[in-house]
C-alpha positions, 0 to 999 in steps of 0.5 A: 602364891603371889609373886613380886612384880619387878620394880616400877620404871621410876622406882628403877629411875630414883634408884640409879640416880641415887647411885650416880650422885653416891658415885659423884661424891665419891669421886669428888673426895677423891679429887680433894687437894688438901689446903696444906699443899699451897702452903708447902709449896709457898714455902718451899717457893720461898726458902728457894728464892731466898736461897739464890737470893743470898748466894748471888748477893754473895752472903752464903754459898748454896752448897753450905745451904742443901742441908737446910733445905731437906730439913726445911722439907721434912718439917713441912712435910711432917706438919702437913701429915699431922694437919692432915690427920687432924682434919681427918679426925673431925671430918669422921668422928669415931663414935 
């Protein structure tokens, strides 16, 4: 009977770096930030200060304006969901 010899120092080398860079990888798409997230915030940013903007040339009063905002928000929210889902979508295909 023939018994297998352990596998070379180097093969052992090749094989622990495959897995360092499969590890490194998978760090790095945990790490994504969507693209959406600067943009939800700009808008936010924006509707913010055009609210205070608005209220202190005396046009609208804030408390007339909460409710804007939350839709405002929950509209961003849901087209960053569906961008999201749809970048998803082309990054793995199901075949």
């Amino acid at each position: 009977m023939r018994r297998e010899r352990p596998p070379t120092r180097p093969a052992r080398i090749e094989k622990r770096e495959k897995e360092e860079k499969s590890e490194k990888k998978e760090k790095a798409e945990k790490e994504e930030v969507s693209p959406a997230a600067p943009l939800i915030g700009g808008i936010i940013l924006i509707f913010v200060g055009l609210t205070f903007y608005l209220s202190a040339a005396g046009l609208v009063a804030l408390r007339d304006l909460w409710p804007y905002f939350l839709l405002l928000l929950g509209i961003v929210i849901v087209i960053a969901a569906i961008y999201a889902g749809v970048t998803a979508s082309k990054r793995n295909p199901q075949l």
